[in-house]
C-alpha positions as CSV (number, residue, x, y, z in Angstrom):
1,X,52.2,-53.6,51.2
2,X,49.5,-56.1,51.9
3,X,46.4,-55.4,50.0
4,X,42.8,-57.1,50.5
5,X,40.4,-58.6,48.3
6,X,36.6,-58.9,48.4
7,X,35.3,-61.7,47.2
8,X,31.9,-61.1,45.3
9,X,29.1,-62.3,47.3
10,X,26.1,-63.8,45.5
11,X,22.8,-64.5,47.7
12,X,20.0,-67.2,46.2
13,X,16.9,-68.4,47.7
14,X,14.7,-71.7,46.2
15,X,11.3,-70.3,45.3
16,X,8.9,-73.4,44.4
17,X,11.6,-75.7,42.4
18,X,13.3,-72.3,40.8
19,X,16.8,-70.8,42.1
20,X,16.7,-67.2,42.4
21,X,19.9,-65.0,42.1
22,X,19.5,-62.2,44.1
23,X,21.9,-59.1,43.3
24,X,24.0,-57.9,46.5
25,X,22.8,-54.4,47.7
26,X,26.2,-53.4,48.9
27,X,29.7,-54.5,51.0
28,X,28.2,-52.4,53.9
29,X,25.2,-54.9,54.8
30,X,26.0,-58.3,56.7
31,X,24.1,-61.1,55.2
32,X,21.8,-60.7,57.7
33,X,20.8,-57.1,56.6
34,X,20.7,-58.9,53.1
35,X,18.1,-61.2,53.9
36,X,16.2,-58.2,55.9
37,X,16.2,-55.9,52.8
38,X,14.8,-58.5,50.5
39,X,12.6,-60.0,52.7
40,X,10.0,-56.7,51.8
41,X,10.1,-58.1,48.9
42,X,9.9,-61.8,48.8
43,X,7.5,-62.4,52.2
44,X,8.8,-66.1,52.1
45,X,12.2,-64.5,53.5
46,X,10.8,-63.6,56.5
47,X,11.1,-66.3,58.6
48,X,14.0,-68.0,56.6
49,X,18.0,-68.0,57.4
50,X,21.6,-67.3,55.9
51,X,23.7,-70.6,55.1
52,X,27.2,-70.3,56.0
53,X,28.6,-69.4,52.5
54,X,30.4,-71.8,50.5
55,X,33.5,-70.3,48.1
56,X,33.1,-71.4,44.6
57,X,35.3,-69.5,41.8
58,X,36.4,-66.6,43.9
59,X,32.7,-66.0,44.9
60,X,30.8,-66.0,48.3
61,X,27.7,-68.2,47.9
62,X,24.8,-67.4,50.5
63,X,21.8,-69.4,50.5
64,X,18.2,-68.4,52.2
65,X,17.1,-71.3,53.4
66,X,13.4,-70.7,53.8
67,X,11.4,-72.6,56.0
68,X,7.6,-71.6,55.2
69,X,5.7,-74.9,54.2
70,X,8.0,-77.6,56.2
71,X,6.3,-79.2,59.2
72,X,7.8,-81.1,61.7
């Protein structure tokens, strides 16, 4: 019997120079919906993205990269 395991997904976002640990809402929302459902909460989501995750410890890292402020 093959069984599957879900590795715990932990989403961040840099406000100013903190890092902010934002708790997952739940398996059945893509990172995407993630970043939508804390966006009406943290307006600097809005226009930001989802970083591919990187695995450290058995964990899902997602970072918003938010690009409010950045000219170019």
């Amino acid at each position: 019997m093959t069984t599957t395991k879900h590795l715990e997904r932990i989403f961040q976002m840099k406000l100013d120079q903190e890092t902010i640990k934002l708790p997952d809402p739940g398996l059945h929302m893509t990172p995407s919906q993630v970043l939508d459902f804390y966006s009406l909460t943290y307006p600097e989501l809005t226009t930001a993205t989802v970083q591919a995750p990187v695995i450290i410890e058995d964990k899902q890292h997602f970072e918003f990269d938010t690009v409010i402020g950045i000219k170019g």
